[in-house]
Every structure is written in structure tokens, then in C-alpha cells.
PyMOL CGO cylinders between C-alpha atoms (Angstrom):
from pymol import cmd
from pymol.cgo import CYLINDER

trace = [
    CYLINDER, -9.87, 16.77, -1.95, -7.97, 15.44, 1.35, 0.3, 1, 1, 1, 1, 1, 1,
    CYLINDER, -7.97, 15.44, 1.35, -8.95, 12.02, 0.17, 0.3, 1, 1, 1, 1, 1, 1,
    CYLINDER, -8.95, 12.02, 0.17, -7.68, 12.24, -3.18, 0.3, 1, 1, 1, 1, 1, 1,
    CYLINDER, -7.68, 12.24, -3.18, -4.31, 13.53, -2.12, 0.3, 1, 1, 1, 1, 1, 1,
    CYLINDER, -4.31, 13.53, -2.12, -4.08, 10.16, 0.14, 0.3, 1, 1, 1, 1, 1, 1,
    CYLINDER, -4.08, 10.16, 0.14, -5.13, 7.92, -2.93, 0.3, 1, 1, 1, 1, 1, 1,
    CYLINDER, -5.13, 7.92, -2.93, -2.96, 9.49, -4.88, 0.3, 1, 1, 1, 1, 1, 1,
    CYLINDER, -2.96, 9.49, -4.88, 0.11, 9.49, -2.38, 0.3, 1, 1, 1, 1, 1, 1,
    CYLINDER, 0.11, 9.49, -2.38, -0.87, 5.55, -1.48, 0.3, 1, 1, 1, 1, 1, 1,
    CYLINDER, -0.87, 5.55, -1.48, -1.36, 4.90, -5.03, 0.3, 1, 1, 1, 1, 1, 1,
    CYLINDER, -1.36, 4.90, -5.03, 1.56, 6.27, -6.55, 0.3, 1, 1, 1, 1, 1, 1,
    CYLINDER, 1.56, 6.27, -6.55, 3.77, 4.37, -3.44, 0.3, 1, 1, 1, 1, 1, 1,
    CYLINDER, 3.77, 4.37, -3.44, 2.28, 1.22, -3.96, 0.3, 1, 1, 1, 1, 1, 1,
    CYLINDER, 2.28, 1.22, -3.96, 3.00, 0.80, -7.46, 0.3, 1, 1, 1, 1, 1, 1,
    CYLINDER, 3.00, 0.80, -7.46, 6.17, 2.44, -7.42, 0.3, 1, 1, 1, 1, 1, 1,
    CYLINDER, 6.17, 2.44, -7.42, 7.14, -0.55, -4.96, 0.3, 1, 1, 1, 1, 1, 1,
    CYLINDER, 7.14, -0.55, -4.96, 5.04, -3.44, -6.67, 0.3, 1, 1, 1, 1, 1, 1,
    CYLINDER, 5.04, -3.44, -6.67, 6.98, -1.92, -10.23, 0.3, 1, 1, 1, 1, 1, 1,
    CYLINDER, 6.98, -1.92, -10.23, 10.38, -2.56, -8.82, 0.3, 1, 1, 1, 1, 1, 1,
    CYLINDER, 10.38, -2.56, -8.82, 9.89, -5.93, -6.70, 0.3, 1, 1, 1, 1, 1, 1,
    CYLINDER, 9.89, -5.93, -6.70, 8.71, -7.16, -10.15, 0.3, 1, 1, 1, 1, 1, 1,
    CYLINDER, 8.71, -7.16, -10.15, 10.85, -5.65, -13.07, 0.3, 1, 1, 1, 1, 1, 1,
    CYLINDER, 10.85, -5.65, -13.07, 13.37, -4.60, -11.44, 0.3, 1, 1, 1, 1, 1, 1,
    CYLINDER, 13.37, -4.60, -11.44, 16.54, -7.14, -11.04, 0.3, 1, 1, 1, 1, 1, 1,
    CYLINDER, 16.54, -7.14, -11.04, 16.55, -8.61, -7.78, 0.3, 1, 1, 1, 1, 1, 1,
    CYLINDER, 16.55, -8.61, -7.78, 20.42, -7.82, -7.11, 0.3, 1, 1, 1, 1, 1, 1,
    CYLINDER, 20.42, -7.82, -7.11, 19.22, -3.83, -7.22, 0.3, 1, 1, 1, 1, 1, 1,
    CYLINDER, 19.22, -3.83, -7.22, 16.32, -4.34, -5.32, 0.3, 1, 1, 1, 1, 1, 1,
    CYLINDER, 16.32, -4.34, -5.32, 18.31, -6.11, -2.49, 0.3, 1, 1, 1, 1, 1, 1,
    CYLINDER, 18.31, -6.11, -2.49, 20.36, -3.25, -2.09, 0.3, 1, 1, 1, 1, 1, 1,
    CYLINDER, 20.36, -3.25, -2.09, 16.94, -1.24, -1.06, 0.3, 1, 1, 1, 1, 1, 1,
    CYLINDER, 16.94, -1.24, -1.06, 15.12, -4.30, 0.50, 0.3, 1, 1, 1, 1, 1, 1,
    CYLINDER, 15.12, -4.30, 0.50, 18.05, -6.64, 1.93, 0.3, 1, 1, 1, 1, 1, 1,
    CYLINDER, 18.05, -6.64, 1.93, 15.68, -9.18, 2.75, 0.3, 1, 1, 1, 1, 1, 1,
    CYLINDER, 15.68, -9.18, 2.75, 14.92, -9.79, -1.19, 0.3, 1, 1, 1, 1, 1, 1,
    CYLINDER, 14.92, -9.79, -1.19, 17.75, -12.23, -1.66, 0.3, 1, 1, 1, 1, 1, 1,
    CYLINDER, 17.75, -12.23, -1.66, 16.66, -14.75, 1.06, 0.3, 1, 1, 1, 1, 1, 1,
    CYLINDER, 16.66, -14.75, 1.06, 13.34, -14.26, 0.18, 0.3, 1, 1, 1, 1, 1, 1,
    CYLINDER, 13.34, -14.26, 0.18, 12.58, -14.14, -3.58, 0.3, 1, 1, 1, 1, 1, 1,
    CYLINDER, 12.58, -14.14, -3.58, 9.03, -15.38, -3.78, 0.3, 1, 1, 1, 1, 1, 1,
    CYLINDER, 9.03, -15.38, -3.78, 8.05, -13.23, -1.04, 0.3, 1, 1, 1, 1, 1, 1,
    CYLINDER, 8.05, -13.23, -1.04, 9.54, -10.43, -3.28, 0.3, 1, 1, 1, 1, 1, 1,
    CYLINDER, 9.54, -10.43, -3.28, 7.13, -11.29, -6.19, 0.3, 1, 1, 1, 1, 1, 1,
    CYLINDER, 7.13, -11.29, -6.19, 3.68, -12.07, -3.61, 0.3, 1, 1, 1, 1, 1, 1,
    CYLINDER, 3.68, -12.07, -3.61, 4.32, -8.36, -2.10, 0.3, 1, 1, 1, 1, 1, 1,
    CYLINDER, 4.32, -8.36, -2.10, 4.87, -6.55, -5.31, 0.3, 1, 1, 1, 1, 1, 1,
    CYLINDER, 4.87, -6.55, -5.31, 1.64, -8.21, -7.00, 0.3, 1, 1, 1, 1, 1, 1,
    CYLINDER, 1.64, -8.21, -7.00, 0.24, -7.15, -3.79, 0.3, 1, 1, 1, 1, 1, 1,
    CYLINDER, 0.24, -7.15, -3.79, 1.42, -3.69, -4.00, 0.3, 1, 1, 1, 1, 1, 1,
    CYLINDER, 1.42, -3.69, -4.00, 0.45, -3.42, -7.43, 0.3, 1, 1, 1, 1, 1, 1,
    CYLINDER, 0.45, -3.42, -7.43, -3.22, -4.22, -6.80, 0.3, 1, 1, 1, 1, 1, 1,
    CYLINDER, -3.22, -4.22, -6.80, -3.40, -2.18, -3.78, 0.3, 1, 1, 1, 1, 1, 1,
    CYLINDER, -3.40, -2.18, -3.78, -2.15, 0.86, -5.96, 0.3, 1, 1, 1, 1, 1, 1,
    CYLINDER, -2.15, 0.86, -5.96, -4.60, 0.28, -8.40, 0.3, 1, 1, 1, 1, 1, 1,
    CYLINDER, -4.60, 0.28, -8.40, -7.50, -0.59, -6.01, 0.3, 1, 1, 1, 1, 1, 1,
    CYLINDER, -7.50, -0.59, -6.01, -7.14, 2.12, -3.69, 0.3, 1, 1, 1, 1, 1, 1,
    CYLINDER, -7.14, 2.12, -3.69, -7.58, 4.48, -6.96, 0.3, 1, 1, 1, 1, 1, 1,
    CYLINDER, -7.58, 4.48, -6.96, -9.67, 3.39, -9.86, 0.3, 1, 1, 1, 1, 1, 1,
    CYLINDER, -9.67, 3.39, -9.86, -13.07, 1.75, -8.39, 0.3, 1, 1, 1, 1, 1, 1,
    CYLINDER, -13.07, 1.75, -8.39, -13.52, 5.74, -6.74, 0.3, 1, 1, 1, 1, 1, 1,
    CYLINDER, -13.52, 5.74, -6.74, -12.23, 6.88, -9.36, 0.3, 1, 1, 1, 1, 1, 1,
    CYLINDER, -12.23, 6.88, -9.36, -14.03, 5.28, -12.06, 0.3, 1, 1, 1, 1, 1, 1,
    CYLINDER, -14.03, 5.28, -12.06, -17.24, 5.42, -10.21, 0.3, 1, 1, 1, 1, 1, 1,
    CYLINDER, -17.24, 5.42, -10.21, -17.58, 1.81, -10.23, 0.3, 1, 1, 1, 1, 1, 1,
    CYLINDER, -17.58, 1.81, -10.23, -18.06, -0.26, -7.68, 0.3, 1, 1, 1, 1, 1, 1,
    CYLINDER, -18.06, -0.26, -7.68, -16.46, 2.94, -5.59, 0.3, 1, 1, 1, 1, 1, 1,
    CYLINDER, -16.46, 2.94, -5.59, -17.06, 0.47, -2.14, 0.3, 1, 1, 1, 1, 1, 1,
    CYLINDER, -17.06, 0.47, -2.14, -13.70, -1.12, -3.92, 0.3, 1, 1, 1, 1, 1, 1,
    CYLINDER, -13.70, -1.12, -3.92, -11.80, 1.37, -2.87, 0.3, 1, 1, 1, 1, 1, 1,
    CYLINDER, -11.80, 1.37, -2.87, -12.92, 0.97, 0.68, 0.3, 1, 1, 1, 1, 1, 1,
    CYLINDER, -12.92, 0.97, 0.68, -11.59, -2.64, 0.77, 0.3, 1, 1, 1, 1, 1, 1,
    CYLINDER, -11.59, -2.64, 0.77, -8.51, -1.40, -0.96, 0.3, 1, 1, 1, 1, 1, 1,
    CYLINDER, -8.51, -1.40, -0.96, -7.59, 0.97, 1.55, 0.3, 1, 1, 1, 1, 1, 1,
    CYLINDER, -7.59, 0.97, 1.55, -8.32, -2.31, 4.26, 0.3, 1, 1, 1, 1, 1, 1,
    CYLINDER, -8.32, -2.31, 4.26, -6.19, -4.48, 2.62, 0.3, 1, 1, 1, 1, 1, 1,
    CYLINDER, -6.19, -4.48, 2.62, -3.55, -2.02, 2.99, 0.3, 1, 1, 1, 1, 1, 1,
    CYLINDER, -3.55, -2.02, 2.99, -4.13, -1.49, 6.41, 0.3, 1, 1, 1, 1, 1, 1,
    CYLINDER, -4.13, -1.49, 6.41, -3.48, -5.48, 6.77, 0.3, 1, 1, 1, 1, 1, 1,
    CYLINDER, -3.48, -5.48, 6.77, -0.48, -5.26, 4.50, 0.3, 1, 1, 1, 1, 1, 1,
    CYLINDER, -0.48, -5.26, 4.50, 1.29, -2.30, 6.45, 0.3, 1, 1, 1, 1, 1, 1,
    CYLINDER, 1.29, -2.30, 6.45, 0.52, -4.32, 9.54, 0.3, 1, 1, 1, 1, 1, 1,
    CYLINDER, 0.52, -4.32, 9.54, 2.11, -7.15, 8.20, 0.3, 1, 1, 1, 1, 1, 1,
    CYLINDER, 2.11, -7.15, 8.20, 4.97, -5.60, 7.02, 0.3, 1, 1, 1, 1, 1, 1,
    CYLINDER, 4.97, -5.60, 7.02, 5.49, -3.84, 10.39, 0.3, 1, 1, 1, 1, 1, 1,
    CYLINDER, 5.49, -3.84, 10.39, 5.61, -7.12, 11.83, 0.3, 1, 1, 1, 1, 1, 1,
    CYLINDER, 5.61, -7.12, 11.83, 8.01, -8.69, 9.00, 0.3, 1, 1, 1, 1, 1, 1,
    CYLINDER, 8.01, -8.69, 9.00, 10.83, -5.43, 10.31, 0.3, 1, 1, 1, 1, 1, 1,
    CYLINDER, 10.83, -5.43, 10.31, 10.03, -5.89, 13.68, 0.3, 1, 1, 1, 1, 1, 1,
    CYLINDER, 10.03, -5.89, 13.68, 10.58, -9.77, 13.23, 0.3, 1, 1, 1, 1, 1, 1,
    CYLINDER, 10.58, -9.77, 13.23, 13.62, -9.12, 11.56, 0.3, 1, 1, 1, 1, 1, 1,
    CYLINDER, 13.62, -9.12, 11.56, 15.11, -6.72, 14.23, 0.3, 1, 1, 1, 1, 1, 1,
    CYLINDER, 15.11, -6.72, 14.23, 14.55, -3.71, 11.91, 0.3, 1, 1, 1, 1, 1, 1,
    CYLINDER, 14.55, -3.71, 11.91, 11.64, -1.97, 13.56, 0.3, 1, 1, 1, 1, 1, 1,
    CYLINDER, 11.64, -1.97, 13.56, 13.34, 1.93, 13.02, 0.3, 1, 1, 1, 1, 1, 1,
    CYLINDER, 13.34, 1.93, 13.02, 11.95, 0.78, 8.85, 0.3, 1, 1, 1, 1, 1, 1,
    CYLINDER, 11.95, 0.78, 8.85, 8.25, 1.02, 10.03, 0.3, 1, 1, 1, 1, 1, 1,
    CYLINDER, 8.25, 1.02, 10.03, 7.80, 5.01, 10.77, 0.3, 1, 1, 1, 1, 1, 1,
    CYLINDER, 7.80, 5.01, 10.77, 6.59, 4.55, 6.74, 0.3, 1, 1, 1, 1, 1, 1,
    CYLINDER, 6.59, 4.55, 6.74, 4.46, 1.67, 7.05, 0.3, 1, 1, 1, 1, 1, 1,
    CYLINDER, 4.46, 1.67, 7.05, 2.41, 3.70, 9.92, 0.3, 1, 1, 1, 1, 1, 1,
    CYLINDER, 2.41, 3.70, 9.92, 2.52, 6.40, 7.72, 0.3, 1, 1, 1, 1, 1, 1,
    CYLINDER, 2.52, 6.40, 7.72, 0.59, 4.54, 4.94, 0.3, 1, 1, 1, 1, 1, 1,
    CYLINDER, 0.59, 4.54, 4.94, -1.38, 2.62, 7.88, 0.3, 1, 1, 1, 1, 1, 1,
    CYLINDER, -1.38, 2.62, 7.88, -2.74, 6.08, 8.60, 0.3, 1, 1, 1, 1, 1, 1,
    CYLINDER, -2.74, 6.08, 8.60, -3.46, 7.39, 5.59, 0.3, 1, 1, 1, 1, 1, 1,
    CYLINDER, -3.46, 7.39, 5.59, -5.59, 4.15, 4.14, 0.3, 1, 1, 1, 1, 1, 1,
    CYLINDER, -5.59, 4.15, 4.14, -7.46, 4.30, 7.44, 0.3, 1, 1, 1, 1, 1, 1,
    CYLINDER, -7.46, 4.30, 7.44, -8.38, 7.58, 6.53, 0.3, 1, 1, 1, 1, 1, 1,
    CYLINDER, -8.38, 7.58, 6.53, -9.70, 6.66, 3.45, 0.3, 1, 1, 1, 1, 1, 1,
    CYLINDER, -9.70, 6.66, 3.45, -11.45, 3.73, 4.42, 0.3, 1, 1, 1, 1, 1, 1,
    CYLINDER, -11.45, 3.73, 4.42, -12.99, 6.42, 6.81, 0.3, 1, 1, 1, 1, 1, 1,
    CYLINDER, -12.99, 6.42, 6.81, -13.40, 9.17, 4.55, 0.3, 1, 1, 1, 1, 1, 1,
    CYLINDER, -13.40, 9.17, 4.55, -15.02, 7.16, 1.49, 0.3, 1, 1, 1, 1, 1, 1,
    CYLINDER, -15.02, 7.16, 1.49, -18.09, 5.22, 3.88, 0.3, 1, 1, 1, 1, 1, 1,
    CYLINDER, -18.09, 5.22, 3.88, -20.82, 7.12, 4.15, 0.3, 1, 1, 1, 1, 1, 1,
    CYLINDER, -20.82, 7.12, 4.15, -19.59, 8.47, 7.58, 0.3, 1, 1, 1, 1, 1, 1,
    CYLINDER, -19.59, 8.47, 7.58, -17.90, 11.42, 5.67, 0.3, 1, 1, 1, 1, 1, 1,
    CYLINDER, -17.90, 11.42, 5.67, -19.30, 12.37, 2.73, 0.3, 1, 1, 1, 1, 1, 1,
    CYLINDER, -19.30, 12.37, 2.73, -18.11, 15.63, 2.54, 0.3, 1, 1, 1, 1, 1, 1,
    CYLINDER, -18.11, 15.63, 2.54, -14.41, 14.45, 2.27, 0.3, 1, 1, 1, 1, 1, 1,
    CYLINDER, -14.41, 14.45, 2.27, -15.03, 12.19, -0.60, 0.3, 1, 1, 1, 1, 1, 1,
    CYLINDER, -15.03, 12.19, -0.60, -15.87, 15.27, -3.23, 0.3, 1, 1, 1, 1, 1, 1,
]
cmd.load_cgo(trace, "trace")
């Protein structure tokens, strides 16, 4: 049940924030993300990235198919909240990554939780 919380929290984050760097208007999403501006395709790579992860971190477990999916989901957003800790701290705005540990955590846990290490998590 723990697990599917996390999914659900990651999920529901990730496409929430791959949603608004790509349908939203770029003017409102600079006023969350000030970096958007000077960085437009950036804007675009991170929110397909987002949206995939949101998916991929859901559906394969889920779905029952191809469940290891959701392993290398919850990986790949490991690498992208390391990434994006980076960007903030690159940009001088390293208070901004308190969330992107957050998330860090939590797809660690799943990437723990849905091996075969802790079975008992993933019901």
C-alpha cells in the first residue's frame, strides 16, 4: 500500500508539472519556474520528461505489464531529481531542492520496494 501512495504522489507531481511546462503559456509558467523564459526548449525536454516519468512510474505496475518498467521509472527519476538539484544549485537557488529530495526519496523507495527485495510492500 506504502508503494502505491508514492506512485501515486510521484505520479500525480510529475504530470501535473510535465501538463503545465507543455500547455500551459510560457509567460505563466515563468512566473512559477523563472528560468522558463531563458530557457524554452529546456521547458518542453523536462515536461516530456515529466510526463513519461508520471506515466512510467504508474502504469507498467499497474497494468501488470512489464511491472520491471516501473522500476526504471522510478530510476530515471532519481537521475532527473538529481539533475534538477544540480540545475538550482547551479543557478544559486539551492533553498528550491528540499522537493526534489523529497521525490529523490520517494522513487528510491520504489525502485526498492518493487525488486524482489520487498515483496511484501508491493501488494
Amino acid at each position: 500500500m506504502a508503494l502505491w501512495v508514492a506512485q501515486g504522489l510521484i505520479s500525480l507531481t510529475l504530470i501535473w508539472a510535465g501538463y503545465t511546462k507543455l500547455f500551459q503559456p510560457i509567460e505563466e509558467t515563468a512566473k512559477m519556474l523563472p528560468w522558463a523564459l531563458d530557457n524554452p526548449g529546456l521547458l518542453k525536454f523536462t515536461g516530456i520528461v515529466d510526463l513519461l516519468g508520471g506515466i512510467g512510474i504508474v502504469l507498467p505496475a499497474a497494468l501488470k505489464i512489464q511491472p520491471k518498467l516501473t522500476v526504471f521509472a522510478a530510476y530515471g527519476t532519481i537521475a532527473l531529481m538529481i539533475a534538477a538539484s544540480v540545475f538550482h544549485i547551479s543557478r544559486g537557488e539551492a533553498s528550491l531542492i528540499g522537493m526534489n529530495i523529497f521525490f529523490l526519496v520517494l522513487a528510491w523507495f520504489i525502485a526498492w520496494g518493487r525488486t524482489k527485495k520487498a515483496p511484501i510492500l508491493a501488494k
